[in-house]
N, C-alpha and C positions, 0 to 999 in steps of 0.2 A: 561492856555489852557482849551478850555472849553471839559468835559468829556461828553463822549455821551456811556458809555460801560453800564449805564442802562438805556437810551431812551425808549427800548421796554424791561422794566420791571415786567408790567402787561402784556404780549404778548405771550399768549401759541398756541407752534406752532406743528405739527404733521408732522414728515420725512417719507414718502413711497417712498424711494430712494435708487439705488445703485452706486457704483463707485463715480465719482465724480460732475456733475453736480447739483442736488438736494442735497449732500451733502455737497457741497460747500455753496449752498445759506442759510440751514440750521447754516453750523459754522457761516455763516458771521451773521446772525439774533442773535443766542446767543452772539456773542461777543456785540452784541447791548443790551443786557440785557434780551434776551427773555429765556424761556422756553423753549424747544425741545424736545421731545421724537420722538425717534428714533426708526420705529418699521421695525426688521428685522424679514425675513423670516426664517424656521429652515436650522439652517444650517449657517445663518446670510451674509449678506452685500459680494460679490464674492471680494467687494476690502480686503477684510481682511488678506487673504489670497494668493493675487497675487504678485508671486514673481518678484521683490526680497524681501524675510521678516527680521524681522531683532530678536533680539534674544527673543524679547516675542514673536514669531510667526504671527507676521499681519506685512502688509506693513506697512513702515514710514509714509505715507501719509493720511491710516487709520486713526490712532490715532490722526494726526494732525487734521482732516477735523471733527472727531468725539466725541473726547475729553473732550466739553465742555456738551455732550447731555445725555440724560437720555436711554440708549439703552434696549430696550425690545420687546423679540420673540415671534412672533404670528402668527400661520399658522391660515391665514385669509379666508381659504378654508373651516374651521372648524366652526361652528354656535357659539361655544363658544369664539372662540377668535374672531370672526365678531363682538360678543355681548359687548366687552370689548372693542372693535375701537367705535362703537356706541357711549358708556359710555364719551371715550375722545374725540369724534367729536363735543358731545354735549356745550362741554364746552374750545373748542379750537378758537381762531384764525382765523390761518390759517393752509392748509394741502397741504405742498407743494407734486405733484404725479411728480417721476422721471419715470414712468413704462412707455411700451407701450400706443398710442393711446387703449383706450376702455379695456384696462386692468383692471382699476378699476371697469367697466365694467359688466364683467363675473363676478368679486367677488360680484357683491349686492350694488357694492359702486360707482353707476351712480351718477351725478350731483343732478339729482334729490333728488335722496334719502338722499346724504350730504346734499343738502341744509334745506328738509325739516325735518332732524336732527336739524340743526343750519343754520336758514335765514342769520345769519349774516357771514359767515365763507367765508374767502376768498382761495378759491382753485389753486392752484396755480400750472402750469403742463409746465417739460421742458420737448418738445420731443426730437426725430433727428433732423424733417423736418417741415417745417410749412403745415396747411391748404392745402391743393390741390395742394402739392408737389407729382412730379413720384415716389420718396422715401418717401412720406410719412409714407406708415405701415413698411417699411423695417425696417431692424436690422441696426443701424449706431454707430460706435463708431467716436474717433474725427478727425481720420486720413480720414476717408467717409467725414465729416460734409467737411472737408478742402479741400478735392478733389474736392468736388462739389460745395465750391463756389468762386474757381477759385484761391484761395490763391497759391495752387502752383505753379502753371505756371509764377506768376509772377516773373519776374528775369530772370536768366541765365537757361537754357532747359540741361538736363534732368530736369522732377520735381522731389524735392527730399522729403523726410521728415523732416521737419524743426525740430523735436525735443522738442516742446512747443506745451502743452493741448492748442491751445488755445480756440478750440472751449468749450472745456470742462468749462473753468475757466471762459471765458466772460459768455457764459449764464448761469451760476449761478451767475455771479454777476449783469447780468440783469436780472434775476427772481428775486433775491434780493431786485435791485432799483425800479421792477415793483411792490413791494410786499407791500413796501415804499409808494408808490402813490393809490395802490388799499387799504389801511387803512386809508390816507386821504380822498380817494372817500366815504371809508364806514363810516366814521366821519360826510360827509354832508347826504349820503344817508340813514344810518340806515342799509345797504343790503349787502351783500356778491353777491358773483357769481366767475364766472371762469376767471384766467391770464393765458396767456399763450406766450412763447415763445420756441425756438427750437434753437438748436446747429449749426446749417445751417443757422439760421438766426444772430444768433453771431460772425458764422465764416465770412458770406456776408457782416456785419454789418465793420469787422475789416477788411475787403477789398474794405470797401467804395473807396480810392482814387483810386486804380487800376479799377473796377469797373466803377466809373463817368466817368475816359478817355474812357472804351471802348463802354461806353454809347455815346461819345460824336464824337465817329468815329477816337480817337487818340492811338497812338500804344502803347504798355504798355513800351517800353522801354523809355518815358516820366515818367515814376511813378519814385519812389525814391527806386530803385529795386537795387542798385548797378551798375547802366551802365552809372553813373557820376563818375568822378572822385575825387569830392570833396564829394560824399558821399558816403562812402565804406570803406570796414574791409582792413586795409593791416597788413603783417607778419613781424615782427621783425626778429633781429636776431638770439634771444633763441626761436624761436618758438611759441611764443608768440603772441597776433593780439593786436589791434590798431582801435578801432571803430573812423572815422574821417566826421564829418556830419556838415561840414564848407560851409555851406548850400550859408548863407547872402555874398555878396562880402566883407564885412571887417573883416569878420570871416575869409576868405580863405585869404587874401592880408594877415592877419597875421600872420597864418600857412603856405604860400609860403615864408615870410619874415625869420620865423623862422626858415627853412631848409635852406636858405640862396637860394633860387631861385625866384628873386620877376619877371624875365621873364616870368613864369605858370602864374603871374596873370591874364592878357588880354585872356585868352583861356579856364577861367571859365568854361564856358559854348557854348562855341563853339563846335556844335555835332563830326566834325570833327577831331578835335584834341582830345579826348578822349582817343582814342584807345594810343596815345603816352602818354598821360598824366598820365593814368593809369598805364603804365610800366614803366613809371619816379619815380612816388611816390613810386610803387610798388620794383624797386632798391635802390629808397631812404632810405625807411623805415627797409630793410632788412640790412644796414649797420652798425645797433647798437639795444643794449638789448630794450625792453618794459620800462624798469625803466630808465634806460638812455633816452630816447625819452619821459619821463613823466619829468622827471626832466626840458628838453627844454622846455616843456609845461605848466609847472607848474602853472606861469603864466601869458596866454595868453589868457585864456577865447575866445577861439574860438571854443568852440564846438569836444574837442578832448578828447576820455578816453579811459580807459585801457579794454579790453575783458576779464573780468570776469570768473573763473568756481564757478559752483554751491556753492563749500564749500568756495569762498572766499565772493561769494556774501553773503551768509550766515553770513558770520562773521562781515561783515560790517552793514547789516540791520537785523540781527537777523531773525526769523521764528518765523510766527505766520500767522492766520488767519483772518484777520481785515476788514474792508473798508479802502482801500489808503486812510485816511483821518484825515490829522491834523488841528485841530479849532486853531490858535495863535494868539496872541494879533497882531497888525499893528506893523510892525517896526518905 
């Protein structure tokens, strides 16, 4: 397996970042081998602190996102601790800003000024909103970012809260992969300058398919939202679900074969029968445990698995903060 955990070994990077977004793309760079300091405000990082904490007193997810970083306070309001960012601007990187538009700003620390610190320094800034967004200066955390780009509505009505950063998580790990490509740029160019993405454009970004239908005048209950029958969570009989996304027809022909009903097959995808289909599988499935129904499964290899909680997911892939990404030899 080819190791990439010191790729960016020579790479010192600067976090002006809270919660998780900027701090995310921060762990993902030092798990790459980079440097990071981490400079928090007095008072430090509001994620450190946001309950639930666990018994060193900061959230789990603190430590997890921050871990591998060099953390130090600096009220940047102050000429001497401005003087001391100076000092590490000079010889950093990059400086990922997770703040407000023009936040950096008020403190002294315009583009300008970084650059003409260090021409070569790639600054790199996630907001809420993009560029010439109506929320641009707004306050946005990630349940806003999701609201606004259309994430929930897709599927069944009420919208609810899906329970998953995602906007959070995707644009730190595309300021990440943006961050990736702006050191190739300054490889050919010599030059630093500014990256930028936003958590609205993350969350838009992860609603591309719902999004192109209704760019294209098609209803969303075309996307893959739950309003098929062959792709949907149904309930066991411990209470347990059953993620089923038997998408291809000889994925589904083998999970109707399996429940011993190969009459479902022909009705795929017929809009009509849905509504029956759904409350067939839906009685199906509730006649026996999750484990007894994986055991049927076991194997069928058509796209069928168990719905997970967090502490088992955990236990199966371990925690950690990585790039999804395994180098392996060819089978």
């Amino acid at each position: 397996m080819l190791d990439l955990s010191q790729t960016l070994h020579s790479i010192s990077v600067i976090e002006i970042a809270n919660y998780i977004p900027g701090p995310l793309c921060g762990a993902l760079l030092a798990g790459l081998g980079a440097r990071v300091v981490k400079i928090e405000r007095p008072g430090g990082d509001p994620m450190r602190t946001l309950p639930p904490v666990d018994k060193t007193g900061e959230h789990p997810l603190f430590a997890l996102l921050n871990g591998a970083k060099h953390c130090q306070t600096l009220d940047l309001r102050q000429p001497d601790a401005l003087a001391v960012l100076h000092d590490l601007v000079r010889v950093a990187d990059i400086l990922i800003d997770g703040l407000r538009p023009r936040a950096l700003d008020r403190l002294g620390l315009s583009d300008e000024v970084l650059l003409q610190l260090n021409p070569s320094l790639l600054i790199v800034s996630i907001r809420g909103a993009p560029i010439g967004h109506t929320y641009r200066a707004a306050a946005l955390h990630d349940l806003n970012a999701q609201a606004l780009s259309g994430m929930l509505t897709v599927g069944e009505q009420p919208p609810r809260v899906i329970g998953v950063h995602a906007a959070d998580m995707v644009s730190g790990l595309m300021a990440a992969s943006a961050v990736l490509a702006g050191l190739l740029a300054r490889q050919r160019s010599g030059r630093g300058g500014r990256i930028e993405t936003s958590m609205l454009a993350a969350a838009r970004w992860l609603n591309t398919p719902a999004l192109a239908l209704a760019y294209a005048g098609l209803s969303a209950i075309d996307t893959l939202n739950g309003s098929l029958a062959c792709y949907r969570l149904y309930q066991t009989a411990d209470g347990r679900w059953l993620a089923v996304a038997a998408l291809e027809t000889h994925f589904w022909e083998r999970m109707c074969a399996a429940i011993d009903r190969p009459d479902l097959i022909p009705l795929q995808y017929d809009r009509s029968a849905q509504h029956m289909l759904i409350e067939t599988l839906t009685a199906t499935f509730r006649q026996r445990s999750l484990a007894a129904w994986m055991d049927t499964f076991a194997n069928l290899d058509a796209c069928i698995s168990p719905v997970l909680t967090p502490v088992e997911a955990g236990q199966e892939g371990g925690l950690s903060v990585a790039l999804a990404v395994e180098t392996l030899p060819r089978d």
